[in-house]
Each structure stands twice: as structure tokens, then as C-alpha cells.
BADREN-29926 format. One record per atom (N, C-alpha, C): x, y negated, z. Coordinates in steps of 0.05 Angstrom, whole numbers, plus 5000, padded with zeros to 4 digits. Last residue first. Layout:
<nodes>
> X; Y; Z
...
</nodes>
This chain:
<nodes>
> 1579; 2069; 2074
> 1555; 2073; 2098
> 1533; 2079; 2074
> 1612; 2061; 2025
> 1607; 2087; 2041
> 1592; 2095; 2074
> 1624; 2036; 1976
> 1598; 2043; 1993
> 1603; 2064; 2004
> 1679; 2001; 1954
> 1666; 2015; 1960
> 1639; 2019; 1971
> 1702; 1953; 1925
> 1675; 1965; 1926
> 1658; 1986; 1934
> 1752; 1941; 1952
> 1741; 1960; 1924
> 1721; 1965; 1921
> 1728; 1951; 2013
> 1750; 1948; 1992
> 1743; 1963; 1975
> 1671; 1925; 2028
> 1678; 1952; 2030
> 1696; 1942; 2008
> 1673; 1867; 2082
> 1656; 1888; 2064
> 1670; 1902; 2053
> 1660; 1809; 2115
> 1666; 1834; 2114
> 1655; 1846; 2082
> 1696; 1748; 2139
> 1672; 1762; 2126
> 1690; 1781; 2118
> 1721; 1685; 2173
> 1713; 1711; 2162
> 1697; 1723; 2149
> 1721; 1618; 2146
> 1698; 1639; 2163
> 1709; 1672; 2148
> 1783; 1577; 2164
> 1763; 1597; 2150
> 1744; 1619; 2165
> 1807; 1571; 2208
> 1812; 1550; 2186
> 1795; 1558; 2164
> 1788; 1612; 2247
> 1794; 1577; 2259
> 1801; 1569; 2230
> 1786; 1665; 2253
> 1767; 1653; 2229
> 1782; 1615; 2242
> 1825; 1695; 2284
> 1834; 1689; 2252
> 1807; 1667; 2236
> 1812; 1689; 2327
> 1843; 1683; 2330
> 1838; 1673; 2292
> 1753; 1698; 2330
> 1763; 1672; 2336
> 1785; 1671; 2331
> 1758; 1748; 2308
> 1742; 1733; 2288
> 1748; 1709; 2301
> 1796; 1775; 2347
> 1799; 1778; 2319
> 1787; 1758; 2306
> 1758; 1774; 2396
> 1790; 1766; 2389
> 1794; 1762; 2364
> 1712; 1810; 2369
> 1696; 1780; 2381
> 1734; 1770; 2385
> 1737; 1863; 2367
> 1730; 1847; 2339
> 1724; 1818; 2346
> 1800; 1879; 2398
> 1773; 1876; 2394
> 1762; 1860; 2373
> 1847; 1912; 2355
> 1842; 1891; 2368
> 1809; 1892; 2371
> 1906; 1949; 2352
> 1884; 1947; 2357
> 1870; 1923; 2364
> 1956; 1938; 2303
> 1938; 1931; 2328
> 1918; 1939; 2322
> 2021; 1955; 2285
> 1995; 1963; 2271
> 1977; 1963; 2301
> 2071; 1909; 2289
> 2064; 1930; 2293
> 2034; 1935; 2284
> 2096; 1856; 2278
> 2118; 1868; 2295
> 2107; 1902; 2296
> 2047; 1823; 2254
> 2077; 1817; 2252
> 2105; 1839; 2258
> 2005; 1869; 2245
> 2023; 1847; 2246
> 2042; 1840; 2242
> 1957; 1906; 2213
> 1983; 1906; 2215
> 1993; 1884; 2216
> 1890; 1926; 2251
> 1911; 1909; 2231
> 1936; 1916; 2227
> 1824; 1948; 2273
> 1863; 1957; 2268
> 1870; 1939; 2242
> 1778; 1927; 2310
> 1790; 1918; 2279
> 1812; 1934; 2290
> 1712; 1942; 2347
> 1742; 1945; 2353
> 1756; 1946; 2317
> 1655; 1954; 2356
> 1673; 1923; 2367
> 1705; 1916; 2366
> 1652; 2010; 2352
> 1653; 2001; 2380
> 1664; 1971; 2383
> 1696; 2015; 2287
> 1679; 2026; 2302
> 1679; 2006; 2326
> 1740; 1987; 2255
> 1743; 2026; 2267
> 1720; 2020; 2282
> 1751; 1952; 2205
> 1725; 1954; 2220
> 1733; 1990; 2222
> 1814; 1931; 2189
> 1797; 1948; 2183
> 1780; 1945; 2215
> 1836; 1861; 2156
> 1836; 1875; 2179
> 1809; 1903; 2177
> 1881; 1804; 2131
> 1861; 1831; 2133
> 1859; 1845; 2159
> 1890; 1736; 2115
> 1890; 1766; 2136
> 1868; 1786; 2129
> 1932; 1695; 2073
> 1903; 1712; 2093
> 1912; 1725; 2111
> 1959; 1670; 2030
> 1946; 1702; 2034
> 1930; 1705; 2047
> 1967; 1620; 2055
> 1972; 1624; 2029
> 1954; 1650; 2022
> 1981; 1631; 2114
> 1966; 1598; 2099
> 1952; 1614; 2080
> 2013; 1665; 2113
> 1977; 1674; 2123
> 1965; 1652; 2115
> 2064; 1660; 2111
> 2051; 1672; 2091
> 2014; 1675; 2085
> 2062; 1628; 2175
> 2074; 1631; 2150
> 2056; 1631; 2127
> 2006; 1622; 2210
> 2025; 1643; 2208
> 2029; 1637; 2177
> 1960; 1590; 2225
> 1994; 1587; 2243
> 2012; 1610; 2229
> 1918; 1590; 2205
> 1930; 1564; 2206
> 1960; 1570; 2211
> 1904; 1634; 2142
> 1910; 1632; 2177
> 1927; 1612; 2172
> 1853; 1646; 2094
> 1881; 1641; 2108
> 1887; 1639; 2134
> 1810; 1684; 2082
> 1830; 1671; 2055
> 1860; 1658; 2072
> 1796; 1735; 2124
> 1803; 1712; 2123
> 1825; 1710; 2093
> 1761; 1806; 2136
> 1784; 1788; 2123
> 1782; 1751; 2121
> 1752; 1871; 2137
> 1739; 1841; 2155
> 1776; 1815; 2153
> 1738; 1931; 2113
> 1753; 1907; 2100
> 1739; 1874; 2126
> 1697; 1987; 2138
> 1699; 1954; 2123
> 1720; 1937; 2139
> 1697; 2021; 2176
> 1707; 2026; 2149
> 1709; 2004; 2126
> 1639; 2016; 2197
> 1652; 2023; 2204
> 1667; 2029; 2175
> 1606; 1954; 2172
> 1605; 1981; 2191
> 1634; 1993; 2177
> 1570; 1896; 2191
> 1592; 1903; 2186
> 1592; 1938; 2194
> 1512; 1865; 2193
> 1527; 1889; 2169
> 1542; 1907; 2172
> 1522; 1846; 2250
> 1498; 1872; 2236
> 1511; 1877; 2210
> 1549; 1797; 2226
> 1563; 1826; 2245
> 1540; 1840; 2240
> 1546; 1766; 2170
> 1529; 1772; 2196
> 1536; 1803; 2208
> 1578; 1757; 2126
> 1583; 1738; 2138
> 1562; 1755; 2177
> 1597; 1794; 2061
> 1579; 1792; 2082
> 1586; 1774; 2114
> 1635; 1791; 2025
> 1619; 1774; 2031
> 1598; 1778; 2043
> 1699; 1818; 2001
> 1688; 1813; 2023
> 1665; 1786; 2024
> 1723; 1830; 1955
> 1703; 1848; 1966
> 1692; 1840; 1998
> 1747; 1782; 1933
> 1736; 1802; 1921
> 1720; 1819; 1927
> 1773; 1750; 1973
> 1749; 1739; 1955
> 1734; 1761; 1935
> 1793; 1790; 2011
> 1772; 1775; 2021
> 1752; 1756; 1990
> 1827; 1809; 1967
> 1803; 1826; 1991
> 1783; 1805; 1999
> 1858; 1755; 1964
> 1843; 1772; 1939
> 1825; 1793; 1949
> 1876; 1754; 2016
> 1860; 1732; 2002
> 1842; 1746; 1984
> 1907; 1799; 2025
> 1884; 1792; 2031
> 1867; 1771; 2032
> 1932; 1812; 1957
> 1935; 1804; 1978
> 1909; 1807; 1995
> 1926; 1882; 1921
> 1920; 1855; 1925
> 1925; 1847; 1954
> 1890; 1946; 1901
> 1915; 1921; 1911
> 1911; 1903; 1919
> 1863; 2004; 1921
> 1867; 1968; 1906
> 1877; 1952; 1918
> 1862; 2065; 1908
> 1874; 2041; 1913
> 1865; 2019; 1899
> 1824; 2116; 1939
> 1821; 2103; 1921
> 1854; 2076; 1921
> 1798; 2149; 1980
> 1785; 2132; 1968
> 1792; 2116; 1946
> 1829; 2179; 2008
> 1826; 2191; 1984
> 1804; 2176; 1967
> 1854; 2163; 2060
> 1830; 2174; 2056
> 1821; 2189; 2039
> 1900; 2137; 2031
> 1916; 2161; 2042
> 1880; 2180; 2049
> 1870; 2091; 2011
> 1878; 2102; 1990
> 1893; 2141; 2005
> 1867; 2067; 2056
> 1837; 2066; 2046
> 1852; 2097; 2021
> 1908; 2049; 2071
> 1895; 2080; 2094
> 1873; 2086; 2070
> 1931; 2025; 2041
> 1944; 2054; 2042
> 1924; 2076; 2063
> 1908; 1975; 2038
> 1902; 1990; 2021
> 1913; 2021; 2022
> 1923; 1959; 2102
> 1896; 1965; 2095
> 1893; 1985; 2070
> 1978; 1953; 2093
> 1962; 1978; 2098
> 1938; 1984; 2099
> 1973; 1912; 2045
> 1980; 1933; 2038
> 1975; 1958; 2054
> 1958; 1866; 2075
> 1935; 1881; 2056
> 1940; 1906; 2045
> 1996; 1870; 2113
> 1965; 1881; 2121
> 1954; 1885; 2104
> 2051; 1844; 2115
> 2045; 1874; 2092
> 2010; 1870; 2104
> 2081; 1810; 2145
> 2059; 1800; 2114
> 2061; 1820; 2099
> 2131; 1858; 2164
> 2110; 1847; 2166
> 2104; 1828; 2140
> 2113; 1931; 2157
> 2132; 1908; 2155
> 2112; 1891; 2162
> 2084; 1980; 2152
> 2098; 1975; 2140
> 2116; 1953; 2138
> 2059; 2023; 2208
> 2059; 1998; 2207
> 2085; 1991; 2177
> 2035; 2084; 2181
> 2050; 2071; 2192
> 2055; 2043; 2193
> 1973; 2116; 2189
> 1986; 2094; 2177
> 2012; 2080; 2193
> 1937; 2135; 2230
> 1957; 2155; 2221
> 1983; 2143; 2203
> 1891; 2113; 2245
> 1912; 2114; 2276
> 1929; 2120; 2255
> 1877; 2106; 2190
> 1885; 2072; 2199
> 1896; 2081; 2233
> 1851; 2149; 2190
> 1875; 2145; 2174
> 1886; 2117; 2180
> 1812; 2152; 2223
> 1833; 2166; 2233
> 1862; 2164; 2212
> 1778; 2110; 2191
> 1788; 2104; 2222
> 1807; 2125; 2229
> 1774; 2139; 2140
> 1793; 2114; 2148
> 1790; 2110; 2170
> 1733; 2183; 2166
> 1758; 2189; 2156
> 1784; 2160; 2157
> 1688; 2152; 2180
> 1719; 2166; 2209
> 1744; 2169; 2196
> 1675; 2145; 2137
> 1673; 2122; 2152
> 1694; 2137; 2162
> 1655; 2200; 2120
> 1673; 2183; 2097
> 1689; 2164; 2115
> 1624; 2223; 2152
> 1649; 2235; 2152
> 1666; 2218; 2138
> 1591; 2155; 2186
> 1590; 2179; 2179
> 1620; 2198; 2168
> 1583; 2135; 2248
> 1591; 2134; 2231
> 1593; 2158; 2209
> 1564; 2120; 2298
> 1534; 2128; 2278
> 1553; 2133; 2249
> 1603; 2130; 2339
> 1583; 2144; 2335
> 1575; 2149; 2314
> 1625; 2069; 2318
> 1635; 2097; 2312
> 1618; 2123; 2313
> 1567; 2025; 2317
> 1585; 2040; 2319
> 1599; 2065; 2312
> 1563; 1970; 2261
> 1561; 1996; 2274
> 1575; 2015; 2291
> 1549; 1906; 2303
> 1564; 1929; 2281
> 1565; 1951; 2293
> 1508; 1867; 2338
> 1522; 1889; 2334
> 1530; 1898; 2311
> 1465; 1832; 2344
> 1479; 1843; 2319
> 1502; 1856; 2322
> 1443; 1830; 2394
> 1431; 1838; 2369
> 1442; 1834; 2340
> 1480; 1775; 2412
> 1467; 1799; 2423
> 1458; 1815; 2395
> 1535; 1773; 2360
> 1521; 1758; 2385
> 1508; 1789; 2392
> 1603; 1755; 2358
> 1579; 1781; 2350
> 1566; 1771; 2372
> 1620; 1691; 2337
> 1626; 1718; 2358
> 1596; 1730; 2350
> 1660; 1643; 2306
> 1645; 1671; 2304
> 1650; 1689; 2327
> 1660; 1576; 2318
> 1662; 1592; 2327
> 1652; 1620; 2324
> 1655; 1538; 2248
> 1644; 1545; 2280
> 1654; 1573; 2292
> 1709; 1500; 2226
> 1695; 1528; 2228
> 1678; 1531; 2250
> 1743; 1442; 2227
> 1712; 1450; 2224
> 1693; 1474; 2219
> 1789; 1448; 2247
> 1788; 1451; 2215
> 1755; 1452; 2209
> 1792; 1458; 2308
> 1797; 1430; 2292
> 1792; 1429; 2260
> 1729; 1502; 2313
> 1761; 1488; 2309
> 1764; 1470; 2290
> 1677; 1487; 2357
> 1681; 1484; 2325
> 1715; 1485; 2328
> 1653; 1467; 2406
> 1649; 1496; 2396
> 1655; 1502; 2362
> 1703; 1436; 2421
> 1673; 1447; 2429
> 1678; 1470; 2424
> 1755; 1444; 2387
> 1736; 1420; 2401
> 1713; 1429; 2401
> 1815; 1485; 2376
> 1779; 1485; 2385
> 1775; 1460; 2405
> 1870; 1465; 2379
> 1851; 1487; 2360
> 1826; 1485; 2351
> 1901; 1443; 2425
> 1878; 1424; 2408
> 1865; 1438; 2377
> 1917; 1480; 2457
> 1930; 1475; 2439
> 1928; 1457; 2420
> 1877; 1485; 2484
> 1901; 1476; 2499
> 1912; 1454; 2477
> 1847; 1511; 2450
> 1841; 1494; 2469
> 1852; 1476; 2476
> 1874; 1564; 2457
> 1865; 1548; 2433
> 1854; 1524; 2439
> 1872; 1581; 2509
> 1902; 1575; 2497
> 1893; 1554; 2476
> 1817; 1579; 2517
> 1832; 1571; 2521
> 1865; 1559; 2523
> 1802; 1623; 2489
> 1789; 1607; 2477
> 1811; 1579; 2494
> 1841; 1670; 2508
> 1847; 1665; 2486
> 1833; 1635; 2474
> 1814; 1670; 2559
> 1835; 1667; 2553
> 1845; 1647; 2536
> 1765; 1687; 2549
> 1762; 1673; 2556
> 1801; 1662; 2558
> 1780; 1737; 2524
> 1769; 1725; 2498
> 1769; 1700; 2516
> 1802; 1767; 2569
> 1828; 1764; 2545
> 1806; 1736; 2528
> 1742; 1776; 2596
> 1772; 1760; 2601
> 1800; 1752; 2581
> 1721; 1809; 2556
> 1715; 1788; 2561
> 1728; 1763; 2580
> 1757; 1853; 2563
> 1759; 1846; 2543
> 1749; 1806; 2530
> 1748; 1874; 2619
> 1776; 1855; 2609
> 1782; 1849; 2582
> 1678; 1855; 2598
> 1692; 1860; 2626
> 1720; 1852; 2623
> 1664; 1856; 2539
> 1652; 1857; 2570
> 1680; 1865; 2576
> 1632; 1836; 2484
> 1650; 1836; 2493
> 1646; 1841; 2526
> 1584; 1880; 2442
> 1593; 1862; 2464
> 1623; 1857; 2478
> 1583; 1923; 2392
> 1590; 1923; 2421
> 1598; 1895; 2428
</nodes>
């Protein structure tokens, strides 16, 4: 899904705070990442096409309590594991270098791990990362600083890929598209 309407306002926003901020020159941030947005024709899957395994972690990622904060890899790993999929640990550095390498939104589907080795501005996030779960329709659940977000995915891949390129794929190896 596309970004449209006040979603596509928040992203015109957001490219602008970064901006401001001397983040993003052109179309590259200051760290030399190019800008990731889901273009036309690559879409990720939607919720719709998802199947019973897929929903299951999307209704376990509404049901997860936010655990603190520099916890995300940990809820990530508790919805995956409260599903009955399984646990694996690790920061989300270690997600992202372990099970995450797919780089082209057409992969991404519903129930995949979409992770960064680090984040410029946040503490612990240098060092660790970020994680974040693929629920369907263009839309990541994380756990921040203060609470467990929703966020559109085209927000998500500019706020977090600026010092690193995101990329997706199934914790622990999973397969479950």
C-alpha cells in the first residue's frame, strides 16, 4: 500500500523535519543511505492475502504488552513466540544480521521482522538497532520508547533506514508465507 492522503502528509512532514535538521541532502541522508520508500509495484503483502500463521502474529503484536524501553527485539521475539512460533533472542542488530535480507518491499509479507543494525539518534539504537513487525496494508508495530506503535511502513523505512538500509525477513527463520 502506497502512502496517501494524511499519511502522505505526516511522510511530507517527517522528510522535512529531517531536512531541517541536516539528516537528508537530496535524496540521500547525511550518512549516505538512499532514501527507501515502497514504490509503485512493489507493494508488500497485504493483510487480506495473509494467511492463518501470518494474522496470528499480527493479532499477537495488538495483544503484546509494550515491555520498556530498548526492549523491541524483545517484543518482537514475545509476539513471535506468544504465536507459538517459537523464540529467538537477540538484539535487533542480531535480527537484522541474522534473519533479515531481503532489501525489495514486494517481498516483504505479513509477519516479517523489518529491521535496521542501528539508529542515528537513539541511545542504545547506535549499537542495537531497531526492529519492527510487518502487520499487513503498509503498516510496522514496534515498541518504543514510551509505547507499542503503529506505524506506516514508507515513516518507518525513512525515520529508521538514514544510517543503514533496512531489510526484512522471517525471525528465526521462519517461513510462513
Amino acid at each position: 500500500m502506497l502512502v496517501q492522503g494524511s499519511d502522505e502528509r505526516l511522510l511530507d512532514t517527517l522528510l522535512a523535519r529531517l531536512r531541517a535538521r541536516g539528516l537528508i541532502v537530496g535524496e540521500r541522508s547525511v550518512f549516505g543511505e538512499p532514501l527507501l520508500r515502497v514504490r509503485r509495484d512493489h507493494e508488500p503483502q497485504a493483510l487480506l492475502d495473509a494467511n492463518r500463521q501470518q494474522r496470528s502474529i499480527v493479532n499477537h503484536s495488538y495483544a503484546m504488552a509494550w515491555p520498556g524501553p530498548d526492549l523491541c527485539a524483545a517484543w518482537a521475539e514475545r509476539v513471535v513466540e506468544a504465536a507459538g512460533f517459537g523464540f529467538y533472542p537477540g538484539s535487533a542488530r542480531d535480527v537484522y544480521e541474522r534473519d533479515c535480507h531481503l532489501t525489495d518491499t514486494v517481498d516483504l509479507q505479513v509477519g516479517m521482522a523489518v529491521a535496521v543494525p542501528s539508529v542515528p539518534y537513539a541511545g542504545r539504537g547506535m549499537a542495537l538497532g531497531h526492529v519492527a513487525l510487518y502487520v499487513g496494508d503498509g503498516v510496522v508495530r514496534d515498541s518504543a520508547e514510551q509505547c507499542v506503535r503503529t506505524v506506516p511502513l514508507d515513516l518507518w523505512l525513512v525515520s529508521y533506514g538514514l544510517s543503514a538500509r533496512p531489510c526484512w525477513g522471517w525471525l528465526g527463520g521462519l517461513a510462513l508465507g
